[in-house]
C-alpha positions as CSV (number, residue, x, y, z in Angstrom):
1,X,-46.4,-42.4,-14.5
2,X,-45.5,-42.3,-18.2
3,X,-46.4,-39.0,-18.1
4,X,-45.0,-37.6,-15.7
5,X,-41.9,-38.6,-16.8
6,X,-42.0,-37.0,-20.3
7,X,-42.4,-33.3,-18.6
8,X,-38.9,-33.7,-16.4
9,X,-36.5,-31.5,-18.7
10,X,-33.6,-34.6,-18.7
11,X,-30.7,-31.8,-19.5
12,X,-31.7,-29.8,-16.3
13,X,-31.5,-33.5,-14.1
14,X,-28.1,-34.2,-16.2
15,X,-26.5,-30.6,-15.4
16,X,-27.7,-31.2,-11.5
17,X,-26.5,-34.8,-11.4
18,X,-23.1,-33.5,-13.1
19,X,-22.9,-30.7,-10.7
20,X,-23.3,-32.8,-7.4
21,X,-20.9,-35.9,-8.9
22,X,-18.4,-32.8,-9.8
23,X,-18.7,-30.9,-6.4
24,X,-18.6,-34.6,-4.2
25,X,-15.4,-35.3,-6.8
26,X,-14.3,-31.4,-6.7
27,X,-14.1,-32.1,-2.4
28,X,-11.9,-35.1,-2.3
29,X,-9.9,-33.6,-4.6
30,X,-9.2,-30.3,-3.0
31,X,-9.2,-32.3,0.6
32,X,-6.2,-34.7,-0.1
33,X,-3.0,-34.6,1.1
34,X,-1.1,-33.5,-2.2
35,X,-3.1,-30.3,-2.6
36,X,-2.7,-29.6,1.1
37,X,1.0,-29.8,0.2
38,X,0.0,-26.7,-2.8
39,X,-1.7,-24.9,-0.2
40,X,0.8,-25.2,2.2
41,X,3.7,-24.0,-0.5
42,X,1.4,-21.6,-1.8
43,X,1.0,-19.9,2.1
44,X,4.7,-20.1,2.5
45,X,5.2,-18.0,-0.5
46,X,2.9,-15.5,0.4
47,X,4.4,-15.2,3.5
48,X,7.8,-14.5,1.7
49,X,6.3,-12.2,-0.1
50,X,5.0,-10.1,2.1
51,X,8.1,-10.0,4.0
52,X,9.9,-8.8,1.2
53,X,6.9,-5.9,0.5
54,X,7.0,-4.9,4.2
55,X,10.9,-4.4,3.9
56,X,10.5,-2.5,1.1
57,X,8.1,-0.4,2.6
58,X,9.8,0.3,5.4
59,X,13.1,1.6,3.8
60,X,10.4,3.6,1.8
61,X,9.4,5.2,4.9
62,X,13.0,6.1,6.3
63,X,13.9,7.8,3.1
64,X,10.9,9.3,3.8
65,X,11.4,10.6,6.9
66,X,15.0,11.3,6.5
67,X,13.8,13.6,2.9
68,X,11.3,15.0,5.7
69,X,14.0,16.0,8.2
70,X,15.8,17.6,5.5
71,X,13.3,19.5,3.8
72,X,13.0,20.9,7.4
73,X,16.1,22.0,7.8
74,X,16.3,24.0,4.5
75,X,13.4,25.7,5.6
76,X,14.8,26.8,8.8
77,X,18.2,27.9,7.5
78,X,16.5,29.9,4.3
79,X,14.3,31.9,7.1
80,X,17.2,32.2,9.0
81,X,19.0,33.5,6.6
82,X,15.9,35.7,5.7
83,X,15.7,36.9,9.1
84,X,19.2,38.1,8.9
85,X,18.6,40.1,5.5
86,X,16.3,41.5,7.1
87,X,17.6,42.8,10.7
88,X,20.8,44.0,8.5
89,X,18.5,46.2,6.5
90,X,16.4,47.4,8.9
91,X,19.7,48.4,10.8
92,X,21.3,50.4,8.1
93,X,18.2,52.5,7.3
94,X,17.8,53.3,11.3
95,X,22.0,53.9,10.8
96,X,21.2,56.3,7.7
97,X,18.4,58.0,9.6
98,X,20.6,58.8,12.6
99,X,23.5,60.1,10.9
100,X,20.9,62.6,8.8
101,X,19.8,64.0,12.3
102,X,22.8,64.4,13.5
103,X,24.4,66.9,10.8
């Protein structure tokens, strides 16, 4: 018997007997009412601050949309406008070429 207890390695049986004392410990601890109370506080902030991200991201995504819209509308009234440049040339050279045939 004397034997066998001189091969047990007495710092690997201490860190075990530490670790379960500190994990049965570590478990009433985090299962009490005060650190429910943390968690609890610690929830309701999260929640407040994903309220605040998600309002953020949503007037994010207006100007967005409203920068969107507008960009659009530029677009339309620049080829517009090219359009017209256009039709107005086109109009004087077939007003050039028909006063050349006529004399």
């Amino acid at each position: 018997m004397k034997n066998c207890l001189k091969d047990v390695d007495w710092k690997k049986v201490g860190t075990f007997a530490g670790g379960v004392l500190f994990g049965t410990a570590g478990i009433r601890i985090l299962s009490s009412k005060d650190a429910k109370k943390v968690y609890t506080n610690c929830t309701a902030a999260v929640l407040r601050a994903k309220k605040c991200v998600m309002a953020a991201a949503n007037t994010i995504q207006e100007n967005c949309g409203d920068i969107y819209a507008d960009a659009k509308d530029i677009n339309e009234k620049r080829e517009a406008a090219a359009d017209e440049l256009f039709f107005e040339d086109a109009s004087t050279d077939v007003k050039a070429s028909d006063s050349t045939v006529t004399e």
